[in-house]
C-alpha positions, -999 to +999 in steps of 0.1 A: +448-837+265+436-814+236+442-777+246+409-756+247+402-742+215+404-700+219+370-685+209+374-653+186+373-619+203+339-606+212+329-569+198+309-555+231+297-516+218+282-493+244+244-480+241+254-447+220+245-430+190+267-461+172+237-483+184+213-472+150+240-496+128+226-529+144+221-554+125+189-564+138+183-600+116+189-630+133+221-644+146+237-677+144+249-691+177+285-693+173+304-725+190+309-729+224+287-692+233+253-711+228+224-682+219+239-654+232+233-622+209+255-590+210+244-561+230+236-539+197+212-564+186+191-556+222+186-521+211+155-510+195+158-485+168+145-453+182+151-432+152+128-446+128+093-439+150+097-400+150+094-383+123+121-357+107+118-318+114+098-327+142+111-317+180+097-325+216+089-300+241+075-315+276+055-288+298+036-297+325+003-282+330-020-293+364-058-290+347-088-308+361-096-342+353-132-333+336-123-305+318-118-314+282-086-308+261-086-274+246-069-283+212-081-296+184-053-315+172-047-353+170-044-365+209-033-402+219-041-413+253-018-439+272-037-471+271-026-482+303-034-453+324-067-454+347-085-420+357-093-414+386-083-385+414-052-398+424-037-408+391-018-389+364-031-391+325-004-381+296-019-365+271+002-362+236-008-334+215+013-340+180+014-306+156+034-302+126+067-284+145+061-297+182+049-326+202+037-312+235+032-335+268+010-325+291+003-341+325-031-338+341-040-343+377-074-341+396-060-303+413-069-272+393-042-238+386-051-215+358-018-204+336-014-164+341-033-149+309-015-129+284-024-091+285-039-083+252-027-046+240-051-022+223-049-026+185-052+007+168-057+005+133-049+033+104-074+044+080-079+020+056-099+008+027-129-010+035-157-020+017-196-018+014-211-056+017-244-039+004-231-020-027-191-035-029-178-004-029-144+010-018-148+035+013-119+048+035-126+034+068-114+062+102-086+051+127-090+027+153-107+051+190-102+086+167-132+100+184-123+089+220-087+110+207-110+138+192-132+142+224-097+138+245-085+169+228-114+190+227-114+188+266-076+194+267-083+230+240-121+236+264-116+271+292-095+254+318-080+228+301-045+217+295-039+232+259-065+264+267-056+295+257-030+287+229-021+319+204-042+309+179-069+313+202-063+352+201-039+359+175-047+332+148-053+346+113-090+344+107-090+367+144-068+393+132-091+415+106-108+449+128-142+445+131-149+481+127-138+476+091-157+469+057-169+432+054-143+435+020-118+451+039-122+427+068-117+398+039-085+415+025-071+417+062-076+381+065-059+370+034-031+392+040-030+378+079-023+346+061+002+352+035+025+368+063+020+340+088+040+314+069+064+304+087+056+329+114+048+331+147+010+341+150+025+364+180+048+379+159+021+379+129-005+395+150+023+433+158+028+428+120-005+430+110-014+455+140+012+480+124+000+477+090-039+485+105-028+511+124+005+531+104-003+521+066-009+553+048-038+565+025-033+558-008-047+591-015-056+628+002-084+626+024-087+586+020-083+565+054-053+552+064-046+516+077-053+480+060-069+478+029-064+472-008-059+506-023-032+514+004-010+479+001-010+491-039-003+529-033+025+520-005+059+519-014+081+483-010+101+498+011+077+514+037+060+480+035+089+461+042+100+482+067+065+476+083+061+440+083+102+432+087+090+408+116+075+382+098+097+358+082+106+359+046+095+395+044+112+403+011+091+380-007+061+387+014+062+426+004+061+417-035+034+390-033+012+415-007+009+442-040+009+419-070-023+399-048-037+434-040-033+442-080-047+409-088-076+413-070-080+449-081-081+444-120-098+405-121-120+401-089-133+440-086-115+447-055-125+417-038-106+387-029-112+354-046-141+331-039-128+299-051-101+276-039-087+280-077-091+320-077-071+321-046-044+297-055-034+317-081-026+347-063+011+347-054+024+332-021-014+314-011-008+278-012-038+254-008-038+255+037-039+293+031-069+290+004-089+262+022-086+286+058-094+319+040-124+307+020-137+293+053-126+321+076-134+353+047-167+335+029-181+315+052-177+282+033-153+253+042-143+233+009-117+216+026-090+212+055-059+233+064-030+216+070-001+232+082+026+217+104+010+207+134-017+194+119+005+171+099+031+160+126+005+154+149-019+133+132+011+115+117+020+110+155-014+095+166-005+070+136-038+081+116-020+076+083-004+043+087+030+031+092+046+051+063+030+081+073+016+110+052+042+129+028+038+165+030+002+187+043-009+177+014-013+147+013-022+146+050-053+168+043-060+146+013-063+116+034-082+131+061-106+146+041-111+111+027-128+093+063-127+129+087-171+139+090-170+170+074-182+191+102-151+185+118-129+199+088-131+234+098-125+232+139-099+210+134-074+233+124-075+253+158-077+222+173-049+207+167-027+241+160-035+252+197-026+218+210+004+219+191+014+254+205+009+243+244+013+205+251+025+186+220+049+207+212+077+203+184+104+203+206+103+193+239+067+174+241+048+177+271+037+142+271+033+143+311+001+169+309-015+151+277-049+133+288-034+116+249-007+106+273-024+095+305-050+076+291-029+054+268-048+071+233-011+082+220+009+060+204+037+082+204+039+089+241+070+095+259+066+066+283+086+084+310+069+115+309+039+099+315+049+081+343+055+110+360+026+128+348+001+099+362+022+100+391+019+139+396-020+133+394-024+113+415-003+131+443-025+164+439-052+145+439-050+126+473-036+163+481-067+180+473-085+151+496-068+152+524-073+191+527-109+187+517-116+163+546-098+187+568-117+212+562-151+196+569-136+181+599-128+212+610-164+225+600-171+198+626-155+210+653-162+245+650-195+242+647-199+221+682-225+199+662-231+169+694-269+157+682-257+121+665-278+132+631-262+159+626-229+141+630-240+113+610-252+137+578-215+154+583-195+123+580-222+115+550-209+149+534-172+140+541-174+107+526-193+120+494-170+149+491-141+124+495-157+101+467-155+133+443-117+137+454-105+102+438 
Protein backbone atom coordinates (compact mmCIF):
# COMPACT_ATOMS: atom_id res chain seq x y z
CA UNK A 1 0.00 0.00 0.00
CA UNK A 2 1.29 3.45 -1.35
CA UNK A 3 1.57 5.91 1.55
CA UNK A 4 -0.75 9.00 1.13
CA UNK A 5 0.86 11.64 -0.70
CA UNK A 6 1.28 14.93 1.97
CA UNK A 7 -0.51 18.01 0.41
CA UNK A 8 1.63 21.29 0.74
CA UNK A 9 0.93 23.53 3.70
CA UNK A 10 -2.02 25.81 3.32
CA UNK A 11 -1.50 29.82 3.78
CA UNK A 12 -4.94 30.70 5.85
CA UNK A 13 -4.60 34.89 6.45
CA UNK A 14 -7.09 36.50 8.70
CA UNK A 15 -9.62 39.35 7.36
CA UNK A 16 -7.16 42.39 8.10
CA UNK A 17 -5.70 45.26 6.56
CA UNK A 18 -3.22 42.41 4.72
CA UNK A 19 -6.49 41.35 2.88
CA UNK A 20 -6.05 44.45 0.01
CA UNK A 21 -2.83 42.09 -1.48
CA UNK A 22 -5.33 39.38 -2.81
CA UNK A 23 -4.88 38.19 -5.69
CA UNK A 24 -8.21 38.23 -6.98
CA UNK A 25 -7.70 36.19 -10.69
CA UNK A 26 -8.69 32.85 -10.80
CA UNK A 27 -7.31 29.91 -9.06
CA UNK A 28 -6.35 26.52 -10.24
CA UNK A 29 -7.69 23.67 -8.09
CA UNK A 30 -4.73 22.11 -6.69
CA UNK A 31 -4.76 18.12 -6.32
CA UNK A 32 -6.54 16.31 -3.95
CA UNK A 33 -8.41 20.10 -2.44
CA UNK A 34 -10.87 20.06 -5.45
CA UNK A 35 -12.21 24.05 -5.99
CA UNK A 36 -11.55 25.28 -2.84
CA UNK A 37 -10.11 29.00 -2.95
CA UNK A 38 -8.08 30.76 -0.09
CA UNK A 39 -9.87 32.95 2.29
CA UNK A 40 -8.09 36.28 0.79
CA UNK A 41 -9.53 35.61 -2.54
CA UNK A 42 -13.36 35.92 -0.68
CA UNK A 43 -12.59 39.43 0.26
CA UNK A 44 -13.78 42.18 -1.82
CA UNK A 45 -11.52 45.14 -2.22
CA UNK A 46 -13.09 47.83 -0.22
CA UNK A 47 -10.46 50.37 -0.83
CA UNK A 48 -10.84 51.05 -4.35
CA UNK A 49 -14.78 52.34 -4.24
CA UNK A 50 -13.98 55.45 -1.89
CA UNK A 51 -12.29 57.93 -3.04
CA UNK A 52 -8.97 59.51 -1.34
CA UNK A 53 -9.14 62.63 0.98
CA UNK A 54 -12.56 61.76 1.55
CA UNK A 55 -13.84 60.75 5.32
CA UNK A 56 -17.37 59.40 6.65
CA UNK A 57 -19.24 60.99 9.35
CA UNK A 58 -22.67 59.15 10.19
CA UNK A 59 -25.27 61.42 12.14
CA UNK A 60 -28.58 60.60 12.64
CA UNK A 61 -31.26 63.03 12.07
CA UNK A 62 -35.23 61.95 12.74
CA UNK A 63 -37.10 64.40 9.87
CA UNK A 64 -40.43 63.69 8.38
CA UNK A 65 -40.94 61.48 5.58
CA UNK A 66 -42.49 64.28 3.11
CA UNK A 67 -40.34 66.85 3.86
CA UNK A 68 -37.81 67.14 1.13
CA UNK A 69 -33.87 67.04 1.65
CA UNK A 70 -32.47 70.37 2.36
CA UNK A 71 -29.16 70.07 0.43
CA UNK A 72 -28.47 70.46 -2.78
CA UNK A 73 -25.75 68.19 -3.26
CA UNK A 74 -25.65 64.75 -5.14
CA UNK A 75 -28.04 62.33 -2.93
CA UNK A 76 -28.36 58.39 -3.65
CA UNK A 77 -31.25 56.64 -2.27
CA UNK A 78 -31.01 52.78 -1.27
CA UNK A 79 -32.71 50.93 -4.03
CA UNK A 80 -34.11 48.47 -1.86
CA UNK A 81 -35.70 50.48 0.74
CA UNK A 82 -39.70 51.03 0.66
CA UNK A 83 -41.30 54.32 2.20
CA UNK A 84 -43.70 54.16 4.11
CA UNK A 85 -44.40 55.13 8.11
CA UNK A 86 -42.82 52.44 9.69
CA UNK A 87 -39.72 52.11 7.60
CA UNK A 88 -36.31 53.80 7.75
CA UNK A 89 -34.82 55.53 4.32
CA UNK A 90 -30.78 56.26 4.11
CA UNK A 91 -30.15 59.09 2.58
CA UNK A 92 -26.28 59.61 1.35
CA UNK A 93 -25.30 63.15 0.91
CA UNK A 94 -21.59 62.98 -0.76
CA UNK A 95 -19.56 66.55 -0.53
CA UNK A 96 -16.11 67.13 -1.47
CA UNK A 97 -14.57 66.58 2.54
CA UNK A 98 -17.56 64.42 4.06
CA UNK A 99 -20.06 61.84 3.26
CA UNK A 100 -22.90 62.40 5.68
CA UNK A 101 -25.69 59.48 6.47
CA UNK A 102 -28.74 60.56 7.50
CA UNK A 103 -31.64 58.23 8.62
CA UNK A 104 -35.19 59.47 8.21
CA UNK A 105 -38.22 58.10 9.97
CA UNK A 106 -41.99 59.04 9.71
CA UNK A 107 -41.55 61.09 13.60
CA UNK A 108 -40.58 64.78 13.45
CA UNK A 109 -37.73 66.68 16.04
CA UNK A 110 -36.31 69.95 14.91
CA UNK A 111 -32.25 70.23 15.65
CA UNK A 112 -31.81 73.27 18.35
CA UNK A 113 -31.04 76.44 16.05
CA UNK A 114 -27.79 78.17 16.26
CA UNK A 115 -28.13 81.68 17.92
CA UNK A 116 -27.02 84.18 15.35
CA UNK A 117 -24.87 87.20 17.06
CA UNK A 118 -25.43 90.78 15.96
CA UNK A 119 -22.80 91.72 13.30
CA UNK A 120 -21.61 95.17 13.71
CA UNK A 121 -19.78 96.40 10.94
CA UNK A 122 -16.99 99.48 10.88
CA UNK A 123 -17.22 102.25 8.52
CA UNK A 124 -16.30 101.30 5.44
CA UNK A 125 -16.13 102.18 1.74
CA UNK A 126 -19.17 101.66 -0.08
CA UNK A 127 -20.30 102.60 -3.26
CA UNK A 128 -22.98 104.50 -5.25
CA UNK A 129 -24.79 101.86 -7.85
CA UNK A 130 -26.23 105.09 -9.43
CA UNK A 131 -23.02 107.29 -9.91
CA UNK A 132 -20.05 104.39 -8.92
CA UNK A 133 -18.72 106.48 -6.61
CA UNK A 134 -16.64 105.74 -3.41
CA UNK A 135 -18.58 106.93 -0.19
CA UNK A 136 -17.69 106.04 3.43
CA UNK A 137 -20.45 104.01 4.64
CA UNK A 138 -21.42 104.71 9.05
CA UNK A 139 -21.03 101.74 11.54
CA UNK A 140 -23.28 99.01 11.91
CA UNK A 141 -26.61 100.41 14.83
CA UNK A 142 -24.36 103.93 15.41
CA UNK A 143 -27.58 105.80 15.78
CA UNK A 144 -29.30 103.25 18.19
CA UNK A 145 -25.46 103.96 20.16
CA UNK A 146 -26.01 107.73 19.50
CA UNK A 147 -29.64 107.93 20.84
CA UNK A 148 -28.36 105.36 23.76
CA UNK A 149 -25.93 108.07 24.88
CA UNK A 150 -27.89 111.10 24.49
CA UNK A 151 -30.40 109.55 27.02
CA UNK A 152 -27.54 108.41 29.33
CA UNK A 153 -25.88 112.65 29.05
CA UNK A 154 -30.19 113.92 29.16
CA UNK A 155 -31.23 115.65 33.17
CA UNK A 156 -31.43 112.45 35.06
CA UNK A 157 -29.59 110.29 33.30
CA UNK A 158 -26.68 108.06 34.04
CA UNK A 159 -23.65 110.33 32.65
CA UNK A 160 -25.84 113.79 33.58
CA UNK A 161 -24.09 116.33 35.02
CA UNK A 162 -20.47 115.54 33.92
CA UNK A 163 -17.78 118.80 34.36
CA UNK A 164 -17.88 119.69 31.09
CA UNK A 165 -21.40 120.31 31.57
CA UNK A 166 -20.42 123.39 33.88
CA UNK A 167 -16.86 123.88 33.68
CA UNK A 168 -16.03 122.87 29.98
CA UNK A 169 -14.12 125.48 27.98
CA UNK A 170 -16.51 127.08 25.68
CA UNK A 171 -18.66 127.71 29.41
CA UNK A 172 -15.82 129.43 31.11
CA UNK A 173 -15.70 133.14 29.34
CA UNK A 174 -17.91 135.92 31.81
CA UNK A 175 -20.80 136.96 30.12
CA UNK A 176 -20.67 140.38 31.42
CA UNK A 177 -17.58 140.71 29.26
CA UNK A 178 -16.94 142.14 25.58
CA UNK A 179 -18.08 139.68 22.81
CA UNK A 180 -13.93 139.96 21.94
CA UNK A 181 -13.00 139.61 25.29
CA UNK A 182 -15.43 136.77 25.86
CA UNK A 183 -13.63 135.14 22.55
CA UNK A 184 -10.11 135.65 24.04
CA UNK A 185 -11.32 133.98 27.47
CA UNK A 186 -12.38 131.08 25.47
CA UNK A 187 -9.17 130.51 23.57
CA UNK A 188 -7.22 130.97 26.53
CA UNK A 189 -9.79 128.37 28.56
CA UNK A 190 -8.42 126.00 25.89
CA UNK A 191 -4.81 126.35 25.71
CA UNK A 192 -4.67 125.73 29.60
CA UNK A 193 -6.98 122.74 29.54
CA UNK A 194 -4.56 120.42 27.91
CA UNK A 195 -4.01 117.97 29.73
CA UNK A 196 -6.07 119.36 32.53
CA UNK A 197 -8.74 118.75 34.47
CA UNK A 198 -11.72 121.10 33.38
CA UNK A 199 -12.23 121.34 37.41
CA UNK A 200 -8.99 122.39 37.91
CA UNK A 201 -9.07 124.56 34.53
CA UNK A 202 -12.20 126.23 35.51
CA UNK A 203 -10.14 127.93 39.51
CA UNK A 204 -7.38 128.71 36.85
CA UNK A 205 -9.21 130.55 34.63
CA UNK A 206 -11.50 132.04 37.62
CA UNK A 207 -8.21 133.60 39.16
CA UNK A 208 -7.01 134.98 36.09
CA UNK A 209 -10.84 136.78 35.55
CA UNK A 210 -10.87 137.85 38.80
CA UNK A 211 -6.88 138.85 40.18
CA UNK A 212 -5.19 139.66 36.59
CA UNK A 213 -4.08 143.22 36.83
CA UNK A 214 -4.71 146.22 34.42
CA UNK A 215 -2.28 146.58 32.03
CA UNK A 216 -2.48 150.12 32.59
CA UNK A 217 -3.79 153.05 35.25
CA UNK A 218 -7.35 153.32 35.30
CA UNK A 219 -7.83 150.24 32.75
CA UNK A 220 -9.97 147.13 34.12
CA UNK A 221 -8.47 144.43 35.69
CA UNK A 222 -9.21 140.69 34.93
CA UNK A 223 -9.07 138.56 31.49
CA UNK A 224 -8.31 140.14 28.53
CA UNK A 225 -5.67 140.68 25.92
CA UNK A 226 -3.91 143.82 26.89
CA UNK A 227 -3.47 142.46 30.55
CA UNK A 228 -2.01 138.70 29.57
CA UNK A 229 0.61 141.06 27.42
CA UNK A 230 1.28 143.76 30.19
CA UNK A 231 1.54 140.86 33.06
CA UNK A 232 4.63 139.69 34.03
CA UNK A 233 5.58 135.54 33.52
CA UNK A 234 6.01 135.19 36.72
CA UNK A 235 2.69 136.63 38.21
CA UNK A 236 1.14 134.61 35.40
CA UNK A 237 2.62 131.54 36.25
CA UNK A 238 2.10 131.96 39.69
CA UNK A 239 -1.64 132.43 38.73
CA UNK A 240 -2.36 129.52 36.60
CA UNK A 241 0.39 127.03 38.40
CA UNK A 242 -2.69 124.55 38.62
CA UNK A 243 -2.96 123.60 35.24
CA UNK A 244 -0.52 121.22 33.96
CA UNK A 245 2.48 122.20 31.95
CA UNK A 246 2.18 125.69 33.15
CA UNK A 247 5.69 126.76 32.16
CA UNK A 248 4.96 126.37 28.75
CA UNK A 249 1.39 127.55 28.98
CA UNK A 250 2.61 131.06 30.43
CA UNK A 251 4.94 131.72 27.27
CA UNK A 252 2.41 130.56 24.64
CA UNK A 253 -0.58 132.65 26.66
CA UNK A 254 1.56 136.20 25.73
CA UNK A 255 3.20 135.27 22.40
CA UNK A 256 -0.84 134.22 21.32
CA UNK A 257 -1.97 137.49 23.02
CA UNK A 258 0.98 139.31 20.86
CA UNK A 259 -0.02 137.47 17.91
CA UNK A 260 -3.29 138.37 17.90
CA UNK A 261 -2.45 141.98 18.87
CA UNK A 262 -0.13 142.96 15.85
CA UNK A 263 -1.82 140.43 12.91
CA UNK A 264 -5.55 139.93 13.74
CA UNK A 265 -6.33 143.60 15.43
CA UNK A 266 -6.85 142.38 18.83
CA UNK A 267 -9.09 139.69 17.87
CA UNK A 268 -8.54 136.15 17.82
CA UNK A 269 -8.34 134.18 14.59
CA UNK A 270 -11.25 133.24 12.42
CA UNK A 271 -9.88 130.45 10.52
CA UNK A 272 -8.86 126.93 11.46
CA UNK A 273 -5.28 128.00 9.82
CA UNK A 274 -5.11 131.47 11.73
CA UNK A 275 -5.56 129.66 14.84
CA UNK A 276 -3.29 126.86 14.32
CA UNK A 277 -0.59 129.00 14.05
CA UNK A 278 -0.77 130.50 17.31
CA UNK A 279 1.49 128.63 19.72
CA UNK A 280 0.22 125.70 21.85
CA UNK A 281 -3.57 125.43 19.72
CA UNK A 282 -3.48 122.19 18.02
CA UNK A 283 -6.34 121.39 15.53
CA UNK A 284 -9.20 119.84 18.67
CA UNK A 285 -8.44 123.32 20.24
CA UNK A 286 -9.01 125.27 16.73
CA UNK A 287 -12.05 123.13 15.49
CA UNK A 288 -13.75 123.75 19.40
CA UNK A 289 -12.84 127.55 19.50
CA UNK A 290 -13.98 128.44 16.02
CA UNK A 291 -17.22 126.70 16.88
CA UNK A 292 -17.55 127.74 20.49
CA UNK A 293 -15.92 131.76 19.90
CA UNK A 294 -17.52 132.30 15.98
CA UNK A 295 -20.25 130.44 15.88
CA UNK A 296 -19.16 128.17 13.00
CA UNK A 297 -18.23 124.39 13.26
CA UNK A 298 -15.61 123.46 10.44
CA UNK A 299 -14.92 120.33 11.92
CA UNK A 300 -14.75 117.88 15.02
CA UNK A 301 -12.80 117.95 18.30
CA UNK A 302 -11.12 115.18 19.22
CA UNK A 303 -9.52 114.83 22.35
CA UNK A 304 -9.03 111.65 24.36
CA UNK A 305 -12.30 110.53 25.10
CA UNK A 306 -13.55 111.08 22.10
CA UNK A 307 -10.88 108.87 20.51
CA UNK A 308 -10.76 105.93 23.09
CA UNK A 309 -14.32 105.72 23.10
CA UNK A 310 -15.24 105.59 19.63
CA UNK A 311 -12.26 103.33 19.04
CA UNK A 312 -14.05 101.21 21.89
CA UNK A 313 -17.52 100.96 20.15
CA UNK A 314 -15.24 99.54 17.20
CA UNK A 315 -16.33 102.58 14.79
CA UNK A 316 -12.89 102.50 13.15
CA UNK A 317 -12.34 99.01 12.44
CA UNK A 318 -10.20 96.29 13.86
CA UNK A 319 -6.91 98.32 13.67
CA UNK A 320 -8.45 101.22 15.21
CA UNK A 321 -7.74 104.93 14.65
CA UNK A 322 -3.98 106.24 15.24
CA UNK A 323 -4.04 109.31 17.14
CA UNK A 324 -7.33 112.22 17.43
CA UNK A 325 -6.41 112.94 14.32
CA UNK A 326 -7.04 110.61 12.42
CA UNK A 327 -10.13 109.62 14.52
CA UNK A 328 -11.70 113.02 13.70
CA UNK A 329 -10.60 112.51 10.13
CA UNK A 330 -12.56 109.40 9.78
CA UNK A 331 -15.53 110.49 11.54
CA UNK A 332 -15.86 113.51 9.77
CA UNK A 333 -15.80 111.23 6.68
CA UNK A 334 -19.63 109.28 7.37
CA UNK A 335 -20.63 111.36 10.93
CA UNK A 336 -24.09 113.99 9.57
CA UNK A 337 -22.59 117.05 10.16
CA UNK A 338 -25.02 118.43 12.59
CA UNK A 339 -23.78 116.03 14.87
CA UNK A 340 -19.99 117.31 14.66
CA UNK A 341 -20.36 119.96 17.14
CA UNK A 342 -22.55 118.09 20.10
CA UNK A 343 -20.56 115.30 19.89
CA UNK A 344 -17.74 116.53 21.71
CA UNK A 345 -19.77 117.10 25.06
CA UNK A 346 -21.22 114.04 24.29
CA UNK A 347 -18.87 111.76 24.49
CA UNK A 348 -16.42 113.94 26.91
CA UNK A 349 -19.26 113.97 29.65
CA UNK A 350 -19.77 110.26 29.17
CA UNK A 351 -16.24 109.78 29.36
CA UNK A 352 -15.95 111.72 32.68
CA UNK A 353 -18.98 109.70 34.58
CA UNK A 354 -19.58 106.14 33.23
CA UNK A 355 -16.97 105.08 30.66
CA UNK A 356 -14.33 106.10 32.38
CA UNK A 357 -10.45 105.55 31.66
CA UNK A 358 -9.80 103.68 34.48
CA UNK A 359 -12.12 101.71 36.25
CA UNK A 360 -15.15 101.60 33.55
CA UNK A 361 -18.52 101.59 34.89
CA UNK A 362 -19.83 99.18 32.42
CA UNK A 363 -22.68 97.99 34.95
CA UNK A 364 -24.65 101.60 34.68
CA UNK A 365 -24.02 101.86 30.76
CA UNK A 366 -27.50 101.41 28.85
CA UNK A 367 -24.10 100.76 26.02
CA UNK A 368 -23.65 97.90 28.42
CA UNK A 369 -27.14 96.59 29.20
CA UNK A 370 -28.48 96.64 25.94
CA UNK A 371 -25.67 94.66 24.15
CA UNK A 372 -24.67 98.06 21.83
CA UNK A 373 -20.89 97.92 23.27
CA UNK A 374 -18.56 95.79 22.05
CA UNK A 375 -16.23 96.43 24.65
CA UNK A 376 -18.40 95.69 27.60
CA UNK A 377 -17.05 94.21 30.66
CA UNK A 378 -19.21 91.14 30.58
CA UNK A 379 -19.26 90.88 34.41
CA UNK A 380 -20.10 94.21 35.14
CA UNK A 381 -22.98 93.88 33.22
CA UNK A 382 -24.23 91.02 34.67
CA UNK A 383 -24.56 92.59 37.68
CA UNK A 384 -25.71 95.77 36.40
CA UNK A 385 -28.89 93.96 34.56
CA UNK A 386 -29.12 92.06 37.69
CA UNK A 387 -29.16 95.32 39.93
CA UNK A 388 -32.14 96.57 37.57
CA UNK A 389 -33.99 94.27 37.74
CA UNK A 390 -33.97 93.99 41.60
CA UNK A 391 -34.98 97.76 42.07
CA UNK A 392 -37.24 97.32 39.65
CA UNK A 393 -39.53 94.43 41.13
CA UNK A 394 -38.50 96.69 44.38
CA UNK A 395 -40.10 99.72 43.14
CA UNK A 396 -43.35 97.26 42.25
CA UNK A 397 -43.86 95.68 45.15
CA UNK A 398 -43.91 99.00 47.18
CA UNK A 399 -46.10 100.56 44.47
CA UNK A 400 -48.76 97.84 44.85
CA UNK A 401 -48.53 98.32 48.55
CA UNK A 402 -49.28 101.43 48.52
CA UNK A 403 -52.50 101.30 46.44
CA UNK A 404 -53.45 98.32 48.44
CA UNK A 405 -53.13 100.29 51.25
CA UNK A 406 -55.11 103.21 49.49
CA UNK A 407 -57.65 100.36 49.49
CA UNK A 408 -57.98 99.73 52.79
CA UNK A 409 -57.89 103.07 54.17
CA UNK A 410 -60.25 104.30 52.15
CA UNK A 411 -63.06 101.52 53.17
CA UNK A 412 -63.98 101.40 49.35
CA UNK A 413 -66.87 98.13 49.65
CA UNK A 414 -69.12 99.09 46.35
CA UNK A 415 -67.61 96.17 43.79
CA UNK A 416 -66.90 99.14 41.02
CA UNK A 417 -65.01 100.90 42.91
CA UNK A 418 -62.97 97.84 43.88
CA UNK A 419 -62.87 96.69 40.43
CA UNK A 420 -61.43 100.35 38.96
CA UNK A 421 -58.69 100.02 42.04
CA UNK A 422 -57.39 96.69 41.16
CA UNK A 423 -57.58 98.23 37.32
CA UNK A 424 -55.21 101.03 38.69
CA UNK A 425 -52.97 98.47 40.45
CA UNK A 426 -52.55 96.35 37.59
CA UNK A 427 -51.78 99.33 35.22
CA UNK A 428 -49.54 100.85 37.67
CA UNK A 429 -47.85 97.40 38.04
CA UNK A 430 -47.54 97.16 34.06
CA UNK A 431 -45.48 100.52 34.29
CA UNK A 432 -43.26 98.91 37.15
CA UNK A 433 -41.78 95.99 34.71
Amino acid sequence: MEPLARSPPRRITRASSLARFAYAGAVKPQDGHGSNTDIEDVIPDTTSSMPRGKRKRTTTVSVPQTAPPSATRKVKKGSDAEVNNDTKVKIEVESDDVVTKTTATGTTSAMPAQSTKRQRKPARKTADLSTGELAIGPPTGWEEIYAAVQSMRSEGGTASNAPVDTMGCERLALTTASPRDQRFQTLVALMLSSQTKDTVNAVAMHRLQTELPPHAPGAPPGLNLENIIAVSPARLNELIRAVGFHNNKTKYLQQAAAICRDTHGGDIPDTIGGLVSLPGVGPKMAHLCLSAAWGRTEGIGVDVHVHRITNLWGWHGKSGSKNPEDTRAKLESWLPRDRWREINTLLVGLGQTVCLPVGRRCGDCELGLRGLCRAAERKKVTEGRKLRDSVVLHAKEETLIKVEEGLISNGTTDEGGIDDKIGLTEEVARDGT
